[in-house]
PDBQT receptor file of N, H, CA, C and O in Angstrom, charges set to zero:
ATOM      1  N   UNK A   1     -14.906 -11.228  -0.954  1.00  0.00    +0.000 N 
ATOM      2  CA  UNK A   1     -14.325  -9.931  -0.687  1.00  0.00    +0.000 C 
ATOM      3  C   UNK A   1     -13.067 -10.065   0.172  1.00  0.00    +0.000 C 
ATOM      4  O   UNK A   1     -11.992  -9.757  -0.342  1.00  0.00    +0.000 OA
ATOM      5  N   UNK A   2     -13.116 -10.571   1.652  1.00  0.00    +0.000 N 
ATOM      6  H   UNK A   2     -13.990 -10.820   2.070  1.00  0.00    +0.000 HD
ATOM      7  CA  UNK A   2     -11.698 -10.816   2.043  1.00  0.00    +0.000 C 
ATOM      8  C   UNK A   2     -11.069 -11.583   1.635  1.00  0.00    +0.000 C 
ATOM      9  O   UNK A   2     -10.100 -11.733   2.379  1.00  0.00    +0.000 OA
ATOM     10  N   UNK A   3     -11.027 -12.564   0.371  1.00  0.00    +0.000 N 
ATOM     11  H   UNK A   3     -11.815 -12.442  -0.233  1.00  0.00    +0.000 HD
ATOM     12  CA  UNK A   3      -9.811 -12.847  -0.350  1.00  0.00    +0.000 C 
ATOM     13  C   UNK A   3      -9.371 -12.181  -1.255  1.00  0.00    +0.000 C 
ATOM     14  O   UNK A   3      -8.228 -12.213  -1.713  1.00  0.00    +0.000 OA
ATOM     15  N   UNK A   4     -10.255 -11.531  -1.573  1.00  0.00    +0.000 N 
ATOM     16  H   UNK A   4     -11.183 -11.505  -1.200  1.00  0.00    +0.000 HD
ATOM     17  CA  UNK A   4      -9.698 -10.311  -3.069  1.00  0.00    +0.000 C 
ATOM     18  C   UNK A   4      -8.728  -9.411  -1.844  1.00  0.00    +0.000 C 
ATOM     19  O   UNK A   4      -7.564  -9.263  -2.216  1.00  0.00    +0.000 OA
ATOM     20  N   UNK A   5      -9.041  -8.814  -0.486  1.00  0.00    +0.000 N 
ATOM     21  H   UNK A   5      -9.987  -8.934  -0.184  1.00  0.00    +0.000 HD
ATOM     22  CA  UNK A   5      -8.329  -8.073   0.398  1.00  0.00    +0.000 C 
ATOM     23  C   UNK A   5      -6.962  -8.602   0.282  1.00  0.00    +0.000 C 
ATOM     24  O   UNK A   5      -6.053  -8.115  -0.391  1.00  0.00    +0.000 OA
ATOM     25  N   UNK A   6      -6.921  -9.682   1.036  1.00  0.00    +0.000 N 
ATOM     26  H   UNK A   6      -7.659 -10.077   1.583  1.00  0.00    +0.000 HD
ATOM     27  CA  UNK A   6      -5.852 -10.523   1.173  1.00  0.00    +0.000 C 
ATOM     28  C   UNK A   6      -5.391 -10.600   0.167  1.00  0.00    +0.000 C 
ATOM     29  O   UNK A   6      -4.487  -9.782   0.000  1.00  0.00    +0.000 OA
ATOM     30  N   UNK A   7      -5.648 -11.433  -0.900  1.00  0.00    +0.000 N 
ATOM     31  H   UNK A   7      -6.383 -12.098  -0.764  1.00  0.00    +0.000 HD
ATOM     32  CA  UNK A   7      -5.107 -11.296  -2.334  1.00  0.00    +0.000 C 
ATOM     33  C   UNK A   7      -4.197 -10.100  -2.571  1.00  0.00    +0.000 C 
ATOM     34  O   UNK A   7      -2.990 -10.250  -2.758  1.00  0.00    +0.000 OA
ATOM     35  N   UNK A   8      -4.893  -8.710  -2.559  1.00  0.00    +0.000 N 
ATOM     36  H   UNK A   8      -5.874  -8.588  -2.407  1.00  0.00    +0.000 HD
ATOM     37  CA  UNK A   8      -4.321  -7.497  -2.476  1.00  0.00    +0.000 C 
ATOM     38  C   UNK A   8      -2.811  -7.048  -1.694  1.00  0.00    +0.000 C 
ATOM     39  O   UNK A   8      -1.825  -6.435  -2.102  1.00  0.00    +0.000 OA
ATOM     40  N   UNK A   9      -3.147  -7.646  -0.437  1.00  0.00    +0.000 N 
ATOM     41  H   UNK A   9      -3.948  -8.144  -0.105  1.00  0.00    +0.000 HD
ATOM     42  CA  UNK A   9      -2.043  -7.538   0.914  1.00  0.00    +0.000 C 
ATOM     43  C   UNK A   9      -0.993  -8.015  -0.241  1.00  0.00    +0.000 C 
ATOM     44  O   UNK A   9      -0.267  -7.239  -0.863  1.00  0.00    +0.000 OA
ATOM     45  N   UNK A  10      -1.040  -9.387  -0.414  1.00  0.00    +0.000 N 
ATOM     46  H   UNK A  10      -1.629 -10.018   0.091  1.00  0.00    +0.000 HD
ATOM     47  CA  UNK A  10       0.202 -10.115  -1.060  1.00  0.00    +0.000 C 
ATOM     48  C   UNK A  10       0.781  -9.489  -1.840  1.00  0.00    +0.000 C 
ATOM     49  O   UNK A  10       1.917  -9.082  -1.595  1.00  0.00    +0.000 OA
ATOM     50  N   UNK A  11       0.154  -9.241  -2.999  1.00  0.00    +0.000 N 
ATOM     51  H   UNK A  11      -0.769  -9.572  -3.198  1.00  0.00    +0.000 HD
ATOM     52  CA  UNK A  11       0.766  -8.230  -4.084  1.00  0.00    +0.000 C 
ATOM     53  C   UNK A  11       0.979  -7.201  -3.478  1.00  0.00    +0.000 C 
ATOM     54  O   UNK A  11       2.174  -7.032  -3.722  1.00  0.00    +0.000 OA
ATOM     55  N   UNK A  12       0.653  -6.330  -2.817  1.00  0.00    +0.000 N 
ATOM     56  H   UNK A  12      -0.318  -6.467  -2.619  1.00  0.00    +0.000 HD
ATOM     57  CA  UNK A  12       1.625  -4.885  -1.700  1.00  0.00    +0.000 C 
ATOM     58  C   UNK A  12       2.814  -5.287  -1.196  1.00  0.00    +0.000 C 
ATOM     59  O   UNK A  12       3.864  -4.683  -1.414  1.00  0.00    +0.000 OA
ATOM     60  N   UNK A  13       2.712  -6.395  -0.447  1.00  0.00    +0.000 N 
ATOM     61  H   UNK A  13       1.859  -6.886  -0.270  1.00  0.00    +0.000 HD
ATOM     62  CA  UNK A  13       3.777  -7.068  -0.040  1.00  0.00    +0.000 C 
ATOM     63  C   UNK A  13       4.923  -7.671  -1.219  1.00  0.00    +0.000 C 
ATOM     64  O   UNK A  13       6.135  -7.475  -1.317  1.00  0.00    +0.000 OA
ATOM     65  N   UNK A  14       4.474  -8.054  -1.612  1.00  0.00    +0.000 N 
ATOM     66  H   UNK A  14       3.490  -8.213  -1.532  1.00  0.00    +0.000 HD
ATOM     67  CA  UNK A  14       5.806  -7.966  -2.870  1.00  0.00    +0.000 C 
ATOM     68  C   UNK A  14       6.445  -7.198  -3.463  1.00  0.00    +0.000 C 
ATOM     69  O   UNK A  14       7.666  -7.247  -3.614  1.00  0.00    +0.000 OA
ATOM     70  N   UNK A  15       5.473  -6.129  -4.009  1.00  0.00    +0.000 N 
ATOM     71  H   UNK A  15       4.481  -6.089  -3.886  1.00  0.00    +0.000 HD
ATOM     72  CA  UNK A  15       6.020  -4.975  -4.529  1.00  0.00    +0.000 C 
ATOM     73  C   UNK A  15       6.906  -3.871  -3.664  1.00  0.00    +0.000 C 
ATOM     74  O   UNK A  15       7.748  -3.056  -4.043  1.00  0.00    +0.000 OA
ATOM     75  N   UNK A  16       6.392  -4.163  -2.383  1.00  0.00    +0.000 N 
ATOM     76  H   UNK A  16       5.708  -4.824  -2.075  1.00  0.00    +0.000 HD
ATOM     77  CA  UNK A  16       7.130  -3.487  -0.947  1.00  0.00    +0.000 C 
ATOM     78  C   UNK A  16       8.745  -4.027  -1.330  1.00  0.00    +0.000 C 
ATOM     79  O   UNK A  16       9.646  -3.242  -1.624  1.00  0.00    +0.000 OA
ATOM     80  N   UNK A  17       8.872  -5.196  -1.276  1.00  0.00    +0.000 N 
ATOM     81  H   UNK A  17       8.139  -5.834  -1.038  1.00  0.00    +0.000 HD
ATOM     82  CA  UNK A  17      10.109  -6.200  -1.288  1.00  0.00    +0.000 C 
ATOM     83  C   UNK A  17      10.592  -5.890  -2.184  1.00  0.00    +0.000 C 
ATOM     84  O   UNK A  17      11.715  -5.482  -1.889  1.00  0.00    +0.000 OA
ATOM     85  N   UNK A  18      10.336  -5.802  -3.618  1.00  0.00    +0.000 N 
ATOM     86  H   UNK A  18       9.424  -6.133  -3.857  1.00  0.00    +0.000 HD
ATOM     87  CA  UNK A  18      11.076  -5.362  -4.176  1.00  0.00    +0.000 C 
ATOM     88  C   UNK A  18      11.796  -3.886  -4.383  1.00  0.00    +0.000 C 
ATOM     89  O   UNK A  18      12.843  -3.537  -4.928  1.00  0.00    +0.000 OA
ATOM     90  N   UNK A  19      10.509  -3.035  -3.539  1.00  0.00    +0.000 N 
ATOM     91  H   UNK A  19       9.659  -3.318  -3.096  1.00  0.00    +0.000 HD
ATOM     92  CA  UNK A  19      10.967  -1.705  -3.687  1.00  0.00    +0.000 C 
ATOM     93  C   UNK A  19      12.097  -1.483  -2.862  1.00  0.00    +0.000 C 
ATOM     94  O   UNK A  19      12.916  -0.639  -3.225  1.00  0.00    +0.000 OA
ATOM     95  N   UNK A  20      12.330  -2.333  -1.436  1.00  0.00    +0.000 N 
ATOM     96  H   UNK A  20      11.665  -3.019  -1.141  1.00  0.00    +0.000 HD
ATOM     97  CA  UNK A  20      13.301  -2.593  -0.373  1.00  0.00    +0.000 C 
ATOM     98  C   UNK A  20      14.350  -3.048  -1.049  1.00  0.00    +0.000 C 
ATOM     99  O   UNK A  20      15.390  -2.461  -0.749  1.00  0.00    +0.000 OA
ATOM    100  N   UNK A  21      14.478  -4.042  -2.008  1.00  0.00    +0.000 N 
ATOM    101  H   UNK A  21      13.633  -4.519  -2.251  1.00  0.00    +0.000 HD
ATOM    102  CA  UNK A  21      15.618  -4.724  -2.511  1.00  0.00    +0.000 C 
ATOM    103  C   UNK A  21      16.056  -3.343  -3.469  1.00  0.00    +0.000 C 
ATOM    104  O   UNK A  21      16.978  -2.651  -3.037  1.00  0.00    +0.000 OA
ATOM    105  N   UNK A  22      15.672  -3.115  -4.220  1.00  0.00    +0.000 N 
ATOM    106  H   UNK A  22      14.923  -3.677  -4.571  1.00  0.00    +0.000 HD
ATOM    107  CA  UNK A  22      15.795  -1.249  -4.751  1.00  0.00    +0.000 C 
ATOM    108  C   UNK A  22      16.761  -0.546  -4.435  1.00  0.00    +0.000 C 
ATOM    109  O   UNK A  22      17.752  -0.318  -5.129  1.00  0.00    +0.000 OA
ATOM    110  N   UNK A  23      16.453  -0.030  -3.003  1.00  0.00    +0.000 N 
ATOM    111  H   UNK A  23      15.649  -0.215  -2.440  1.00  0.00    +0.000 HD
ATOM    112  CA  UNK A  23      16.626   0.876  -2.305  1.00  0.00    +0.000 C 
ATOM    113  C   UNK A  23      17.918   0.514  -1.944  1.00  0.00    +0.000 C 
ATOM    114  O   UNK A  23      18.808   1.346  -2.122  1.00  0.00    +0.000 OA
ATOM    115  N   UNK A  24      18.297  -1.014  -1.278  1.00  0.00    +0.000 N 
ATOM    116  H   UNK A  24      17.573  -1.689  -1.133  1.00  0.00    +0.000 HD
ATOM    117  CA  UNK A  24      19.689  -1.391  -1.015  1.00  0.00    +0.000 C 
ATOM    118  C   UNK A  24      20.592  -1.390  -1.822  1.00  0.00    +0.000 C 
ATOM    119  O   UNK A  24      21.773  -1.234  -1.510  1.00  0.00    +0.000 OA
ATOM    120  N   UNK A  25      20.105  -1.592  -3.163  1.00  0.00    +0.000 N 
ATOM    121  H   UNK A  25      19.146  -1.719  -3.416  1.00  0.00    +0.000 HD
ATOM    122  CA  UNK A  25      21.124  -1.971  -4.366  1.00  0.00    +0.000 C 
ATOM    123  C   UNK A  25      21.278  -0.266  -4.663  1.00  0.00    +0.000 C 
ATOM    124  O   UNK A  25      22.497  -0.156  -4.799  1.00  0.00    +0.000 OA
ATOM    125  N   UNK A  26      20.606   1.309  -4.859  1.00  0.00    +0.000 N 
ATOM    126  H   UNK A  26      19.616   1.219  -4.749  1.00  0.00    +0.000 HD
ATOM    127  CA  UNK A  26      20.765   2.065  -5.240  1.00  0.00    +0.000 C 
ATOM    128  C   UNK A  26      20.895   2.946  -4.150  1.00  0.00    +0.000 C 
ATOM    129  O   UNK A  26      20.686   4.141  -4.358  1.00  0.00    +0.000 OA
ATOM    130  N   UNK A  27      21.257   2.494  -2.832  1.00  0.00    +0.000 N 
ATOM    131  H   UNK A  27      21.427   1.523  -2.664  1.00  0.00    +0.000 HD
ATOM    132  CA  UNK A  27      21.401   3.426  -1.852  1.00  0.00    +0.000 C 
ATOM    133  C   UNK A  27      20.292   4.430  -1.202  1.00  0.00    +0.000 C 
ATOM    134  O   UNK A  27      19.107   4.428  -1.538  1.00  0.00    +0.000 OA
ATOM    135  N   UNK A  28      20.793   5.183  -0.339  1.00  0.00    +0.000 N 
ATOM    136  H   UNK A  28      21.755   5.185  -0.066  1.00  0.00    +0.000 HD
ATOM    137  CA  UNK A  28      19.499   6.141   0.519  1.00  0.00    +0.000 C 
ATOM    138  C   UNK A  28      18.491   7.008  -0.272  1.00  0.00    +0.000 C 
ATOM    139  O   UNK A  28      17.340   7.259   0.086  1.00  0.00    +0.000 OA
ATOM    140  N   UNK A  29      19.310   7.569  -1.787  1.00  0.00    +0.000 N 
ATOM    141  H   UNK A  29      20.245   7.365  -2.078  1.00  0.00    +0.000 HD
ATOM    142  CA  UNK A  29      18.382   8.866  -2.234  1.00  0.00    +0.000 C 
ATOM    143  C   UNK A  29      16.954   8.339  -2.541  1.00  0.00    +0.000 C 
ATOM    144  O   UNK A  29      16.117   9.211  -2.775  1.00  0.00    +0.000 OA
ATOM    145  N   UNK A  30      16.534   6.994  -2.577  1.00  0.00    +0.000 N 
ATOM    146  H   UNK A  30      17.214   6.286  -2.387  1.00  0.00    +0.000 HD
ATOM    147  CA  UNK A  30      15.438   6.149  -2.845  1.00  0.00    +0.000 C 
ATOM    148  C   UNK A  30      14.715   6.079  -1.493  1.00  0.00    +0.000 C 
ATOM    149  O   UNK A  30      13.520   5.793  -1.572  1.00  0.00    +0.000 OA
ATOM    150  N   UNK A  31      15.106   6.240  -0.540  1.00  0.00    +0.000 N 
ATOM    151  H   UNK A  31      16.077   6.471  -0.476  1.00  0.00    +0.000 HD
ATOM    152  CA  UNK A  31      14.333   5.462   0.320  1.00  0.00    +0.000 C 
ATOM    153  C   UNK A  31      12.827   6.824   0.576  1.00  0.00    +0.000 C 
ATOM    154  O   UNK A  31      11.688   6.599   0.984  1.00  0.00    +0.000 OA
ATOM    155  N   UNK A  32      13.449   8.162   0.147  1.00  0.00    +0.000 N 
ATOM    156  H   UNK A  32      14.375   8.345  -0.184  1.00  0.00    +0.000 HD
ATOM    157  CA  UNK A  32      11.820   8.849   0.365  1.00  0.00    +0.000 C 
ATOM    158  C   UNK A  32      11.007   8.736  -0.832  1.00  0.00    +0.000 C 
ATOM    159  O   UNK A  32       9.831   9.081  -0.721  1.00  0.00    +0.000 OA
ATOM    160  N   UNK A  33      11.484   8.245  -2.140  1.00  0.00    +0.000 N 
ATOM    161  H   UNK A  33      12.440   7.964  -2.231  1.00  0.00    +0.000 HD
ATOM    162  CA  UNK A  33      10.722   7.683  -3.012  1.00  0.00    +0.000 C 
ATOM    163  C   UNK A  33       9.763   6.678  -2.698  1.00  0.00    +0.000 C 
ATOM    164  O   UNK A  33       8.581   6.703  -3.041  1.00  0.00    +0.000 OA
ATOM    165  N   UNK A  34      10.338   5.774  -2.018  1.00  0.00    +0.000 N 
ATOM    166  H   UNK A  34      11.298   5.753  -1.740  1.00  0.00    +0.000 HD
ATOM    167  CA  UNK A  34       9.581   4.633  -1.209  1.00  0.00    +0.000 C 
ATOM    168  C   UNK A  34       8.878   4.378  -0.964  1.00  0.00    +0.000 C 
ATOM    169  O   UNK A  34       8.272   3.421  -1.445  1.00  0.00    +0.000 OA
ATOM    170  N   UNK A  35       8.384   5.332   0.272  1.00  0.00    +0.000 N 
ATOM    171  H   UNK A  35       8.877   6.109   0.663  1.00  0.00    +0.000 HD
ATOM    172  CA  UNK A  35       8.254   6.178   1.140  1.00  0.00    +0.000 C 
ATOM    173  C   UNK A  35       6.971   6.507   0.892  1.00  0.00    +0.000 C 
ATOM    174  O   UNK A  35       5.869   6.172   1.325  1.00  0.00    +0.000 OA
ATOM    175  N   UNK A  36       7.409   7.271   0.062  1.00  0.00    +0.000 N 
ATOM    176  H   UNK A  36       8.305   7.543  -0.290  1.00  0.00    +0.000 HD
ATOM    177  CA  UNK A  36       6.008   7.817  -0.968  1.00  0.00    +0.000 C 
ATOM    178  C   UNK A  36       5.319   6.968  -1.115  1.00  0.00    +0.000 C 
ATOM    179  O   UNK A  36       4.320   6.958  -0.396  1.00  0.00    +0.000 OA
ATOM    180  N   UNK A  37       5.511   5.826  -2.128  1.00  0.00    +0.000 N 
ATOM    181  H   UNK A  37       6.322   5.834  -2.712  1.00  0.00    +0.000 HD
ATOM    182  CA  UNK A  37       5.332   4.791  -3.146  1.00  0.00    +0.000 C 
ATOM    183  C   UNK A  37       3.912   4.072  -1.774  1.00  0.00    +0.000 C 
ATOM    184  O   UNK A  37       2.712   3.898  -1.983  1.00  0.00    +0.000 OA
ATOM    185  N   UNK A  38       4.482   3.891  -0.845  1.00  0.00    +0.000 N 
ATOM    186  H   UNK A  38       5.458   4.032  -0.675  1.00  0.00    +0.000 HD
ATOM    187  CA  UNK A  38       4.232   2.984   0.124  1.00  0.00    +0.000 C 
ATOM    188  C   UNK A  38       2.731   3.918   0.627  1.00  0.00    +0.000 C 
ATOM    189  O   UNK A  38       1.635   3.611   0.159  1.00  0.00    +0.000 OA
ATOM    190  N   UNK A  39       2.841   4.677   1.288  1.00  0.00    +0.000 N 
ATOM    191  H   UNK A  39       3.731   4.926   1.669  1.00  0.00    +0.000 HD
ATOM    192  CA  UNK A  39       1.897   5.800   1.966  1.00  0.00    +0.000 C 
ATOM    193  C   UNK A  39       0.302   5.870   0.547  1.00  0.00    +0.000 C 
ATOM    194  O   UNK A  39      -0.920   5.916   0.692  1.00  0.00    +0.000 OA
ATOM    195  N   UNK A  40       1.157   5.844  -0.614  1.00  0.00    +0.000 N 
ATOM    196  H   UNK A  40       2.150   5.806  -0.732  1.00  0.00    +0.000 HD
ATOM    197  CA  UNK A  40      -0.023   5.957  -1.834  1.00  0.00    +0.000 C 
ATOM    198  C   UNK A  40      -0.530   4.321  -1.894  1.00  0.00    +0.000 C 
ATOM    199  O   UNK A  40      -1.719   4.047  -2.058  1.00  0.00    +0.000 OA
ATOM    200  N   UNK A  41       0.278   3.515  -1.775  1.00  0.00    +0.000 N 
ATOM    201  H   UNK A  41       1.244   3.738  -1.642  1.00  0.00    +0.000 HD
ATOM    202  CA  UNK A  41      -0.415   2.069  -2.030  1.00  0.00    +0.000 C 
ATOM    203  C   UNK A  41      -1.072   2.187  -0.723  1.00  0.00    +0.000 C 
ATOM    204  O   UNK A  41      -2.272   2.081  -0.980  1.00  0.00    +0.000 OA
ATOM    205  N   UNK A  42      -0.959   2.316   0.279  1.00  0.00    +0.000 N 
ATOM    206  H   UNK A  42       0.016   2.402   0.488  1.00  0.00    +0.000 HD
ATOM    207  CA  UNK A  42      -2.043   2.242   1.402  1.00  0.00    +0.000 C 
ATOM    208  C   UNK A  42      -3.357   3.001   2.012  1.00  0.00    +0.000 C 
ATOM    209  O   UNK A  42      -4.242   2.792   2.841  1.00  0.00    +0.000 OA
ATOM    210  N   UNK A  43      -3.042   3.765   1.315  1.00  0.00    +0.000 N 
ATOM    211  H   UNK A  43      -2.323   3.935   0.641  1.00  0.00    +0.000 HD
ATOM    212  CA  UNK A  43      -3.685   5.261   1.113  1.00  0.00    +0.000 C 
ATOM    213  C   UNK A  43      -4.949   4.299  -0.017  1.00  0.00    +0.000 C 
ATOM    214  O   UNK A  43      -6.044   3.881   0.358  1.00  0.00    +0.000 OA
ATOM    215  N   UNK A  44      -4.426   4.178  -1.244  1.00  0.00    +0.000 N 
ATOM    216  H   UNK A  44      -3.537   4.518  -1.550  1.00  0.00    +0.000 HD
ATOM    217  CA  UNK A  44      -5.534   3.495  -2.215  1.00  0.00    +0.000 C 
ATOM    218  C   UNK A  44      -6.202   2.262  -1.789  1.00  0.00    +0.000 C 
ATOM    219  O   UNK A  44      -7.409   2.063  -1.932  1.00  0.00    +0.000 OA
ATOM    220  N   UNK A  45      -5.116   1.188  -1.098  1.00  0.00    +0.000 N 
ATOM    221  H   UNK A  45      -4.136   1.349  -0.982  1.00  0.00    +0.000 HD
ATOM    222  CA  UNK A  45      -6.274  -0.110  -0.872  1.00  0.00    +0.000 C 
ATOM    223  C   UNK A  45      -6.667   0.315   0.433  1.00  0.00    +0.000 C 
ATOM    224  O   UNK A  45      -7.143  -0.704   0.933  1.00  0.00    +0.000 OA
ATOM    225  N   UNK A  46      -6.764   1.542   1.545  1.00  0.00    +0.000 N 
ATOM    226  H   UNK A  46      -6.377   2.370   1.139  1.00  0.00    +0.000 HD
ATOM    227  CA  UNK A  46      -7.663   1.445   2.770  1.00  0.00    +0.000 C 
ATOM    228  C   UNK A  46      -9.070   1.898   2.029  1.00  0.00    +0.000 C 
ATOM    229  O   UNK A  46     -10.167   1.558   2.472  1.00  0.00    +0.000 OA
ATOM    230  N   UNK A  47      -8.842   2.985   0.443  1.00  0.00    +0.000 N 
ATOM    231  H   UNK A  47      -7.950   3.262   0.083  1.00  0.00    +0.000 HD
ATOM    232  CA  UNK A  47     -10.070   3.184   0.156  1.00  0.00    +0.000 C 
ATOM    233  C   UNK A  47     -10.742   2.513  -0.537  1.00  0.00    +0.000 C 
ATOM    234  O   UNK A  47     -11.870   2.898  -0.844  1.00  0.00    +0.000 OA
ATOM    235  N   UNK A  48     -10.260   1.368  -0.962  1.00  0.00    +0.000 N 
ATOM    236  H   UNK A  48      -9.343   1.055  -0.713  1.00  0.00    +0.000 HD
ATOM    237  CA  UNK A  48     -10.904   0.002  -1.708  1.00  0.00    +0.000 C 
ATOM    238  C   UNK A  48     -11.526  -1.111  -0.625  1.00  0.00    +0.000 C 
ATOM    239  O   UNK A  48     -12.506  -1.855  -0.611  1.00  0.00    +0.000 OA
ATOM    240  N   UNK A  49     -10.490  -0.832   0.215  1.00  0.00    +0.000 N 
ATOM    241  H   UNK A  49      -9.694  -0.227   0.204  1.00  0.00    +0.000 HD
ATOM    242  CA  UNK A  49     -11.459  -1.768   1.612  1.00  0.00    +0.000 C 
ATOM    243  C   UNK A  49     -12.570  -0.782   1.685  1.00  0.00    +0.000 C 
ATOM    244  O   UNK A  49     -13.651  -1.370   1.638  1.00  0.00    +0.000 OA
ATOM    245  N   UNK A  50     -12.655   0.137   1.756  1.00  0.00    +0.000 N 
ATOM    246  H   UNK A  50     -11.777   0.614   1.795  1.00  0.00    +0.000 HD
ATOM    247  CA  UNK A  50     -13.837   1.274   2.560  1.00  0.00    +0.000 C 
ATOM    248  C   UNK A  50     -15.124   1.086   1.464  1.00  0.00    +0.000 C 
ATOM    249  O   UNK A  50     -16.324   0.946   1.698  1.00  0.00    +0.000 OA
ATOM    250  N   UNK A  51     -14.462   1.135   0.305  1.00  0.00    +0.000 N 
ATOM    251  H   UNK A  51     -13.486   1.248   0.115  1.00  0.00    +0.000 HD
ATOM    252  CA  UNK A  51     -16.060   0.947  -0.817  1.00  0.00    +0.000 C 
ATOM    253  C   UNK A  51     -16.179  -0.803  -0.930  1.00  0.00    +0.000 C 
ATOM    254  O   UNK A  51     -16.770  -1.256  -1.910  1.00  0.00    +0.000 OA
ATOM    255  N   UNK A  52     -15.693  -1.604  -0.063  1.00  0.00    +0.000 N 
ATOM    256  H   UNK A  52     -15.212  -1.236   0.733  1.00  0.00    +0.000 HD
ATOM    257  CA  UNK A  52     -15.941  -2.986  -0.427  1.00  0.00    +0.000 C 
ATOM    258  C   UNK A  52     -16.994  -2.978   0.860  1.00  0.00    +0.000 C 
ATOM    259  O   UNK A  52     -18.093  -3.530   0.816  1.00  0.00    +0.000 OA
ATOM    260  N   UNK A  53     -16.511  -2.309   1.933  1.00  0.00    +0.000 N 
ATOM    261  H   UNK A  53     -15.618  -1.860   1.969  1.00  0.00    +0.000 HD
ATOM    262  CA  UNK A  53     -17.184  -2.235   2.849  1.00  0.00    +0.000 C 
ATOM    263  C   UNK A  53     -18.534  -1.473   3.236  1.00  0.00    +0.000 C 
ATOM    264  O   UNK A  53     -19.184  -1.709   4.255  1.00  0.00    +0.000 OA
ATOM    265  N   UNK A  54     -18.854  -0.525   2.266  1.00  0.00    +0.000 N 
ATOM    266  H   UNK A  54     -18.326  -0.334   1.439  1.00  0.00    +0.000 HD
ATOM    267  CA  UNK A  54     -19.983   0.465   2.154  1.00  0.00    +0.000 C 
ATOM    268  C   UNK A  54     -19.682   1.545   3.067  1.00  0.00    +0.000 C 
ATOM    269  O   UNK A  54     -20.718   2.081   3.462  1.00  0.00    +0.000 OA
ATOM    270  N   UNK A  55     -18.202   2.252   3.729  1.00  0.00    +0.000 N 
ATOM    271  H   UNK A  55     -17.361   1.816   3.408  1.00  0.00    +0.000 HD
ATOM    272  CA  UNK A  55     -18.078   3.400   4.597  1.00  0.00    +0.000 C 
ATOM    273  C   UNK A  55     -17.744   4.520   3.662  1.00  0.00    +0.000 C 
ATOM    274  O   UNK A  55     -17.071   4.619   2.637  1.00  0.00    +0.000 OA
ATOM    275  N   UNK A  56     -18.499   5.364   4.430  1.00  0.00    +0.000 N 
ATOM    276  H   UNK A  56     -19.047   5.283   5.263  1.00  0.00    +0.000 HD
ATOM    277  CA  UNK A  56     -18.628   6.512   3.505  1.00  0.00    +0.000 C 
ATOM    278  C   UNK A  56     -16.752   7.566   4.165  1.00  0.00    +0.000 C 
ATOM    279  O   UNK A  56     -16.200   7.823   5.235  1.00  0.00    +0.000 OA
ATOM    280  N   UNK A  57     -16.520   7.786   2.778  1.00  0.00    +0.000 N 
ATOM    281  H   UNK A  57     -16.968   7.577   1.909  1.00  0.00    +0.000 HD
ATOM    282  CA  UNK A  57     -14.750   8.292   3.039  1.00  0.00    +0.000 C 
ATOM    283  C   UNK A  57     -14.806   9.444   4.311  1.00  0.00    +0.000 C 
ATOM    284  O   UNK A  57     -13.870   9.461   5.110  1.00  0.00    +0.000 OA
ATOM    285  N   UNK A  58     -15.665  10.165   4.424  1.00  0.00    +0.000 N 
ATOM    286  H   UNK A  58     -16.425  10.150   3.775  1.00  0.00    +0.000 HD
ATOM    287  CA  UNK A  58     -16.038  11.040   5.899  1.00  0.00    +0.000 C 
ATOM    288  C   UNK A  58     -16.026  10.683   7.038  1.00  0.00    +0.000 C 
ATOM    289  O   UNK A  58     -15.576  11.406   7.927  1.00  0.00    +0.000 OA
ATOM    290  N   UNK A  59     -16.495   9.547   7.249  1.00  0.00    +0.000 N 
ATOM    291  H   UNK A  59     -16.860   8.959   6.527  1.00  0.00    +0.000 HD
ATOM    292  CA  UNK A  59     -16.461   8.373   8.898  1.00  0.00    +0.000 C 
ATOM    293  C   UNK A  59     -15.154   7.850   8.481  1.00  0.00    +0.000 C 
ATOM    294  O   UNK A  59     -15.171   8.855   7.770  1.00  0.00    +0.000 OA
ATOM    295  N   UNK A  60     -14.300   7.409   8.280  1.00  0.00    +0.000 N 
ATOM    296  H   UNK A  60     -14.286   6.593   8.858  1.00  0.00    +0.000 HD
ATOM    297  CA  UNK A  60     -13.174   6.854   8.311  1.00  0.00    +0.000 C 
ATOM    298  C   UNK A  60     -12.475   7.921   9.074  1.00  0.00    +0.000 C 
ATOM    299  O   UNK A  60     -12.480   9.143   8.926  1.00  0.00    +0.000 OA
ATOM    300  N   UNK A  61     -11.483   6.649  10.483  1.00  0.00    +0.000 N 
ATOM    301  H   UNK A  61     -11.479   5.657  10.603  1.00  0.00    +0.000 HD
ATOM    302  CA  UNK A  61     -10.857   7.655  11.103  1.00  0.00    +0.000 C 
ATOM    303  C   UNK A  61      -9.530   7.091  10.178  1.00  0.00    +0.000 C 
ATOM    304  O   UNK A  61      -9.624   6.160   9.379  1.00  0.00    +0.000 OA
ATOM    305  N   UNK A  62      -8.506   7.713  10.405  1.00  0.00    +0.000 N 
ATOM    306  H   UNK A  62      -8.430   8.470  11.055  1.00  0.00    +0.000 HD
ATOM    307  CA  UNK A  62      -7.052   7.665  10.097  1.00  0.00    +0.000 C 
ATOM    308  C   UNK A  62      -5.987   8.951  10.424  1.00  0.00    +0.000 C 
ATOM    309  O   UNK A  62      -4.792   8.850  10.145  1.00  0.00    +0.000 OA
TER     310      UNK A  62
């Protein structure tokens, strides 16, 4: 399970990088696209950690 996590991190992390490299090459109107992009990928793998972990989505603080 924490290598599938980790595993996960990496690929976020890349796709982050490229969304950054993006954003420089097409300027600011991207960066609240991003933004977005970013908040939903973390948003989805905190709730994939949470069912790897057995916490029920109600006890989670954030």
């Amino acid at each position: 399970m924490v290598s599938r996590i980790l595993c996960s991190k990496e690929i976020i992390t890349r796709y982050l990088m490229r969304a950054c490299v993006t954003v420089r090459q097409n300027g600011d109107s991207y960066v609240q696209q991003v933004m977005q992009l970013v908040s939903q990928v973390y948003s989805k793998q905190q709730q994939l950690i949470d069912m790897n972990l057995g916490v029920p989505p109600h006890t989670r603080e954030g």
